[in-house]
N, C-alpha and C positions, 0 to 999 in steps of 0.2 A: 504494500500500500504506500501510494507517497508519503511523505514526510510531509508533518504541516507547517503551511509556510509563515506564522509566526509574524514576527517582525518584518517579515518580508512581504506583506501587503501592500500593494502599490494605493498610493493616497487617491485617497477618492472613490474607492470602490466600495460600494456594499457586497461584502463577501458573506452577509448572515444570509442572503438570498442569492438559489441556484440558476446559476446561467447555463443556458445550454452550450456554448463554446468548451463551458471549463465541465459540463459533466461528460461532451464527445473525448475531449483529453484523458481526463478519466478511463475511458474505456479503452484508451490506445496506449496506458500505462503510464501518460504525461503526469509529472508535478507540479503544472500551475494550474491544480483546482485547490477547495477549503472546504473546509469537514461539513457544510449545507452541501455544497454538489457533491462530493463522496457520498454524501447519506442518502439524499437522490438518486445518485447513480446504483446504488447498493437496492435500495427497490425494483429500482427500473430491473437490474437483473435477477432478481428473486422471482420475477415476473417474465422476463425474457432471459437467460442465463447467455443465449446467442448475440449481445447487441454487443460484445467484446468483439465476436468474428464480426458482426455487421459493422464494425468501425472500422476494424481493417481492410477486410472489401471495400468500403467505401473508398477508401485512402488509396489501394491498390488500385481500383478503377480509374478515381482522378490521377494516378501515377501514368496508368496506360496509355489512357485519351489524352493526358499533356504530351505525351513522348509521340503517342502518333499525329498528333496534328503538327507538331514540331519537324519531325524528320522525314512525315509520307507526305504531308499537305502543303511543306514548308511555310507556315502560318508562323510571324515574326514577331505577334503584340497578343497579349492575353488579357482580359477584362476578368478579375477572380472578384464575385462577389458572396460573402459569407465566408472569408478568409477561416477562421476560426484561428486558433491558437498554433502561432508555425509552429509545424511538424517535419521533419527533414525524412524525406527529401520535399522540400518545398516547390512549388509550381515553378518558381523562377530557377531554382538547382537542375529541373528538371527540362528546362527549356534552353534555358542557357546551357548546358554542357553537351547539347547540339548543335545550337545558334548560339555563342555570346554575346552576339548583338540584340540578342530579346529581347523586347521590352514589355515589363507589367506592371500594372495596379493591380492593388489589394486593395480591397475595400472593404469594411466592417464596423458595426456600430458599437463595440466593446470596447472599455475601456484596456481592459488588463489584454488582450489583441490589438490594441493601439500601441502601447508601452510595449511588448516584447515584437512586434510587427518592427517600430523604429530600430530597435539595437541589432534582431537578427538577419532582417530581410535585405541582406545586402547584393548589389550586382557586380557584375563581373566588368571591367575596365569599360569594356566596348559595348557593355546595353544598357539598361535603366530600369528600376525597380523601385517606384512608388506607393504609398499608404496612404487610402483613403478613410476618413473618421465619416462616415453616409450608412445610411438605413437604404436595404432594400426597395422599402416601400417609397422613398423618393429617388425615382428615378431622372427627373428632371435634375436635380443638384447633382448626381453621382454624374450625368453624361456632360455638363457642365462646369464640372468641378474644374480649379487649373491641374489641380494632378493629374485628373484624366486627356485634358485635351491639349495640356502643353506633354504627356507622354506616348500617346497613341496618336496614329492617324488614320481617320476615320474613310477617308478614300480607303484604305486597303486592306484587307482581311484581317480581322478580328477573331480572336478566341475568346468565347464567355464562358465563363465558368461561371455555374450554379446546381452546386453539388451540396445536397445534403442542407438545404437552405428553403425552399419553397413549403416543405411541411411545416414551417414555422411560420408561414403567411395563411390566417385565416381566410375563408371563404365569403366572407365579410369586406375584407380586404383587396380582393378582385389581383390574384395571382397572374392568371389570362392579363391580365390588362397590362401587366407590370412587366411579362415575361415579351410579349407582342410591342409595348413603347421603345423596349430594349434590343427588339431585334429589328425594329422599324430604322433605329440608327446607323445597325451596322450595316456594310458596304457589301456588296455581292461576292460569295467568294466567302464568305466568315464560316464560322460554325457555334453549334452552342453544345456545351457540355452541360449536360441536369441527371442528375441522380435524384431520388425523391424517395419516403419510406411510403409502406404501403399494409394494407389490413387484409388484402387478399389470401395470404399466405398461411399465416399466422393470425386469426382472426383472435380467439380469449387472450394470447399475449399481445395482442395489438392494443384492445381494449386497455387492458392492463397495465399497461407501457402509457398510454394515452392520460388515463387517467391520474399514474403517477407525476406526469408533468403537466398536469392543469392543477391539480392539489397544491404543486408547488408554484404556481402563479406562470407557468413555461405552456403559451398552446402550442401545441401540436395538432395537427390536420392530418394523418393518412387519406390517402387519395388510395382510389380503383384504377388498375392499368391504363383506361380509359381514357379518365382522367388528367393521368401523367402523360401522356402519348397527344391528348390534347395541346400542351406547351409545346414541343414543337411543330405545330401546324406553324407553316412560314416555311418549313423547311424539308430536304430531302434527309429522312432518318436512315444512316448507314446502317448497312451491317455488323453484325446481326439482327439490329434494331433495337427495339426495347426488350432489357432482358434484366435479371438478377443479376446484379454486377458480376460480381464470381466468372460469368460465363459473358462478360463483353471482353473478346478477343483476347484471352488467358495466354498468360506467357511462357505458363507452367500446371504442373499436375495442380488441379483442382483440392481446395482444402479440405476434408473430412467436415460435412455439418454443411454444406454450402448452401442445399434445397433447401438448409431454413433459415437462408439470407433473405430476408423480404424487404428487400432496395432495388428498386428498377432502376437503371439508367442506362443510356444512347446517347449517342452523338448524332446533330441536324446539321446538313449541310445547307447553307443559305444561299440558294445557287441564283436565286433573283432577288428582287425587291421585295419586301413584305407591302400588298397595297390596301387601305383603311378601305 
């Protein structure tokens, strides 16, 4: 279990209340969670004991899809929204040590992924690696922001990441609207990376999972395949399409437990305009 981090709370954060950045970290073995998200997290897998492998798949997926759009797509700027807490190998590690002239933003609305985003997230001489402090749910300031548009250009293909981030936008909130503003901007030639959890699978641990993070003030939304597969309308879904991550274009033997990864994710290629 980590070690708590004591004195070492970054000013400003209420750490008596669970984030979900820091109970994901949690489950991928990180130390910068605090004994509310451990204790959340410790539900959450009494109820799902699988959301340890579900964070690693998730992690190895956004590993794969940054490395193929890097190396097969030659795709040269990445948009990562819902950074979470870097975890190495990081999007830009993993883009840059193809291209070193990559360039990304990080974007995320945590405090304590603000503070460790500035110290770790550094670039390689010859690309660029920016930290945006933006919500989701404003997508007008994140495409506006100077981090974004003095590091990307938006004439030429774009990588968006949105992985493991839209179940946290309720249905109230209009997901669709946020995910289609964002792919309205980008330039033909982009793609979108989304992952997303889901209740299909795993229905009483879904619930269960669900319920422990509305308890804690955390919504969560599970979506039906359907549903997911809806986001990227706008675009051409590669191969294999929407699948359990585990099994989006594996690089290696498959992990023991995998069928009860309930995370879809695909890659859209955005081969035209999205038109309103």
């Amino acid at each position: 279990m980590p070690e708590d981090q004591g004195d070492q709370t970054p000013v400003g954060i209420d750490v008596s209340v669970p984030h979900p950045a820091r109970l994901y970290d949690y489950y991928l073995g990180g130390k910068d969670n605090f004994p509310a998200d451990r204790a959340a997290a410790e539900r959450v897998l009494d109820a799902a004991p699988e959301a340890r492998l579900m964070a690693r798949e998730n992690r190895r997926f956004l590993v794969r899809a940054a490395r193929f759009l890097a190396a097969e797509c030659g795709v040269r700027q990445f948009l990562d929204i819902g950074t979470g807490i870097p975890t190495s190998p990081n999007l830009h590690e993993i883009v840059q040590d193809v291209a070193p002239a990559s360039r990304i933003v990080y974007t995320d609305n945590d405090r304590l992924v603000l503070a460790y985003a500035r110290a770790l997230l550094t670039s390689t001489p010859d690309g660029v690696t920016a930290y945006l402090d933006a919500d989701l749910r404003h997508v007008d300031r994140i495409l506006s922001a100077p981090e974004v548009t003095e590091t990307l250009d938006f004439t030429r293909p774009v990588g968006l990441f949105l992985v493991a981030i839209l179940h946290f936008i309720t249905d109230e909130e209009n997901p669709g609207t946020i995910v289609k503003s964002l792919l309205d901007a980008l330039p033909e030639g982009s793609y979108l990376v989304l992952s997303h959890a889901t209740a299909d699978l795993r229905p009483t641990a879904a619930e269960d999972v669900v319920s422990t993070y509305r308890s804690a003030a955390m919504a969560l939304t599970l979506r039906a395949k359907a549903e997911i597969a809806s986001f990227f309308d706008g675009t051409d879904l590669l191969d294999p399409g929407l699948v359990q991550v585990p099994t989006w274009r594996p690089t290696d033997e498959l992990p023991p437990g995998h069928e009860d990864v309930w995370i879809y994710g695909g890659v859209g290629h955005v081969a035209r305009q999205t038109v309103r």
